[in-house]
Steps between C-alpha positions, in 0.01 A plus 500: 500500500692680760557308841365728832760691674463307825614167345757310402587221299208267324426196634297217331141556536566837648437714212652787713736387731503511849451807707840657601415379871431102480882508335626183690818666737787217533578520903867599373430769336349688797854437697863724417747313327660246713281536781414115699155342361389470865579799677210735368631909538378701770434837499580527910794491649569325849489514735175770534243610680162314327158589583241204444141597542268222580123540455268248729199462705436645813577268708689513906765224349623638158720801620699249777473257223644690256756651706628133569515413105718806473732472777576109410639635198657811644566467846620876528184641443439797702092507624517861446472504146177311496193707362132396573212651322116399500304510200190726485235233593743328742555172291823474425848623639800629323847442629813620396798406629828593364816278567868537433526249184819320462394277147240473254420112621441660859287698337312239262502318827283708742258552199434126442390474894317783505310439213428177603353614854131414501419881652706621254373648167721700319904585555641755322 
């Protein structure tokens, strides 16, 4: 009997093997050749300028809220850059503010406290 195309290997019990995409990935093989274990690759390149949109509800606090979060973690952001939008029905609020990055844990940073802000819903 001829396996399916989109598997590999047989294991017991498995009369077709797995699907080509629940292949177990070993971390090291998704890292270049002699790269460090705990620095994952990035794709940017710092520093940069970073927007972050953050999605919450309508309320007086969240935009001075929010605007503290970011400048704690980047004290040179400039107020100018800050976008406000409404939604349709006047729940919720979208913010985007865009910083000059200098690192990826700066970054990962801002994220955890703005996603942990009760107003907060969604940061992108």
């Amino acid at each position: 009997m001829n396996e399916p195309p989109d598997t590999i290997g047989e294991e017991p019990g498995e009369p077709h093997g797995k699907p080509l995409g629940e292949q177990p990935v070993e971390p090291s093989a998704l890292q270049p050749a002699g790269a460090a274990a705990e620095e994952p690759q990035s794709l940017l390149v710092f520093p940069t300028d970073f927007p972050i949109k953050i999605m919450g509800l309508n309320r007086l606090e969240l935009e001075p809220q929010v605007v503290d979060i970011v400048r704690r973690h980047a004290p040179d952001f400039d107020d100018n850059t800050l976008e406000v939008r409404q939604s349709r029905a006047g729940n919720y609020l979208s913010l985007t503010v865009t910083i000059r990055a200098q690192s990826r844990p700066q970054l990962d940073a801002i994220y955890m406290e703005l996603t942990r802000h009760p107003l907060v819903k969604v940061v992108l």
